[in-house]
N, C-alpha and C positions, 0 to 999 in steps of 0.2 A: 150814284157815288162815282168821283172822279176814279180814273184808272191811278193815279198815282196817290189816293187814298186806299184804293184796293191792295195796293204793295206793297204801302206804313204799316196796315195792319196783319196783313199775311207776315210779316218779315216779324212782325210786332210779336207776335203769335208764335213763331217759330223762334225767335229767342229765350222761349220762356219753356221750349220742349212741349206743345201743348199740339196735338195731332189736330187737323182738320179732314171731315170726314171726307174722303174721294166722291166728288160728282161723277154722276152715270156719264160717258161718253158724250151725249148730244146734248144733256145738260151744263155741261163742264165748256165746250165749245161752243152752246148758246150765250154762255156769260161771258166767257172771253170774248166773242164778237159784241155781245151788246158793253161791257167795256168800253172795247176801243173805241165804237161807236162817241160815246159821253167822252172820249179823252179830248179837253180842253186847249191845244199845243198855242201857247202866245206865241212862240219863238216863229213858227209857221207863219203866223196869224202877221207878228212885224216883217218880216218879207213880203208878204205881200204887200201891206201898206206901203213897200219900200218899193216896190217893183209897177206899182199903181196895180197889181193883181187882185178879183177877185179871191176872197179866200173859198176852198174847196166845199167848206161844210155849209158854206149857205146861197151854194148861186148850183146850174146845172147845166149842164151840156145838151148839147143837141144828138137826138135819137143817131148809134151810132159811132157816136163820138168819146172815149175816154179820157181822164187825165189822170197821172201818176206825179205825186212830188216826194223826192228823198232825201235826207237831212241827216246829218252830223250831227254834234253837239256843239256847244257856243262857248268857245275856248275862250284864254284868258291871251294865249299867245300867237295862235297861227287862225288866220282866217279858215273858213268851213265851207267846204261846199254843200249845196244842192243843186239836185237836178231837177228839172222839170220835163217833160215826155207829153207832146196832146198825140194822139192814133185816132183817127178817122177812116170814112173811106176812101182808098187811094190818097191817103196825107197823114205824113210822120213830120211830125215839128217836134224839134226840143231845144235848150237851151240849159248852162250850165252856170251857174250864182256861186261868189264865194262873199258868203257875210262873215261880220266879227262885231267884237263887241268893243264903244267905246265909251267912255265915261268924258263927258265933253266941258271940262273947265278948265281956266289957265293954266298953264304949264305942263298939260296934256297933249299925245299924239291929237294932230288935228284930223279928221276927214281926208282921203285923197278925195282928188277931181274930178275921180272919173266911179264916186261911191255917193248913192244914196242913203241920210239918214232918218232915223222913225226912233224917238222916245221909246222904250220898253222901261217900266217902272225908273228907279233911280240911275239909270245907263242907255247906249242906245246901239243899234243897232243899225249896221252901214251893210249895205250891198252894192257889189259891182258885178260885171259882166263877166263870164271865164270862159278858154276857150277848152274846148273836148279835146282830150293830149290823143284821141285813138278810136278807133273805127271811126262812124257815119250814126247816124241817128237809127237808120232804119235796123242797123246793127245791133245797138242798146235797145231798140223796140222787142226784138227777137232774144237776145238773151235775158233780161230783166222778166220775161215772159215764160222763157225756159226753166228760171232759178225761183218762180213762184212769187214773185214780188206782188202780182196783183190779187193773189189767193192765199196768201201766210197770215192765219189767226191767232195760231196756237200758242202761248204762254212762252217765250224761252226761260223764263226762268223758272219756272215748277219743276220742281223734282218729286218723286214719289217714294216715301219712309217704307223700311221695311213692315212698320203696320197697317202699311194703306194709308195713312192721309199724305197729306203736300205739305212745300213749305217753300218760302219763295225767300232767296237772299238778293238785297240789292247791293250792288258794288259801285264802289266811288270812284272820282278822275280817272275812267277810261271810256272811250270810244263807245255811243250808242247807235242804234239805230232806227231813225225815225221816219213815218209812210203814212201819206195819208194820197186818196185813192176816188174818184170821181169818175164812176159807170154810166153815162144818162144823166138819171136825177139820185143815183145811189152811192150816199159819200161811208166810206168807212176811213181807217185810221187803223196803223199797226204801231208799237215800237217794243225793241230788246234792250237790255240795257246791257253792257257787257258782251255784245255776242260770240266772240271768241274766245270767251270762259266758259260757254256752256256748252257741256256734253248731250244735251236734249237734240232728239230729232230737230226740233223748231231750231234750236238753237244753232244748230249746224247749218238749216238753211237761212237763216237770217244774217251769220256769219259770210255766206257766200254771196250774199246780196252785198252787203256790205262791205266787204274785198272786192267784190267787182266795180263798186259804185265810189270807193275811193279810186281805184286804179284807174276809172276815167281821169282822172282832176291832174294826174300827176304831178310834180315836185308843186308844194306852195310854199310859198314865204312867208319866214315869221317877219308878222307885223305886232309890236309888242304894243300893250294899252298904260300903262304904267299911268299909275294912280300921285298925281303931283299932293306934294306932303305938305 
């Protein structure tokens, strides 16, 4: 089961006032991990195609070698960054993307120049180059590393009822936060939806990921996609 059918029906579930029993600790964080694991992200999936990049979940690294990629959400009006981080031995590379979405028929914004596009179902998906507003790569390697980017599983959105079960609410047109993660040959996948809505542990660290990981990008321009009538 995909991760964003696990959250229709938890959410599904919890609108109905219907308790779900609390998983034991290492079972509770065994299925969150194997979640994200199965979470499917197209959005990821067309950056790479855009970028000529393998995607994370089916290729692997050389002993030694990790990759980290981080992602916003796919706005209607401001282009999105992501990051990309490789850490080797003795070699930090990275690189900063701001994609956006366009709908590509006449009387539509066209493509810039200096933007690759990739189809994603009925729209597409343009990325360009962006430059880091602040520190050095080796910088982002050490803090992203310090704020748990490469070890965050935990759910931010579970909260736990005064009777013991969970219930998980999803929140619309704001800011997510999405991570998918390349150890070796070992691919996982995180994301929060809302992270600075939520008062959960998780929640607060995924929050600080993602203030730190916009604050690289600094000021973007809107680029509006305006749908020709």
């Amino acid at each position: 089961m995909r991760l964003r059918q696990i959250v229709a029906l938890i959410t599904m579930l919890g609108g109905h006032g219907l308790a779900i029993p609390a998983l034991p600790p290492l079972a509770q964080s065994q299925a969150q991990a194997q979640a994200q694991r199965n979470y499917n992200d197209e959005v990821f999936a067309a950056i790479a195609r855009a970028q000529e990049l393998q995607e994370l979940g089916t290729t692997s690294l050389p002993a030694g070698y990790r990759e980290i990629r981080i992602r916003g959400d796919l706005f209607d009006l401001w282009p999105t960054p992501m990051l990309r981080l490789v850490e080797g031995p003795g070699d930090i590379r990275g690189e900063l993307l701001l994609f956006r979405r366009l709908i590509l028929r006449p009387g539509n914004p066209a493509p810039r120049a200096d933007e690759r596009c990739v189809p994603l179902r009925e729209q597409h998906v343009c990325v360009r180059l962006w430059t880091l507003r602040s520190g050095d790569w080796a910088t982002v390697a050490r803090t992203l590393a310090e704020l748990s980017a490469w070890s965050i599983v935990e759910s931010c959105e579970i909260t736990r009822n005064a009777d013991g079960g969970v219930g998980m609410a999803s929140i619309g047109d704001v800011g997510s936060l999405h991570i998918q993660r390349l150890v070796g040959t070992e691919f996982s996948a995180y994301s929060c939806n809302a992270p600075g809505a939520r008062p959960t542990p998780a929640g607060r660290r995924a929050n600080a990921i993602y203030e730190y990981f916009y604050g690289l990008s600094g000021t973007i321009p809107r680029e509006p996609d305006a749908i020709a009538r």
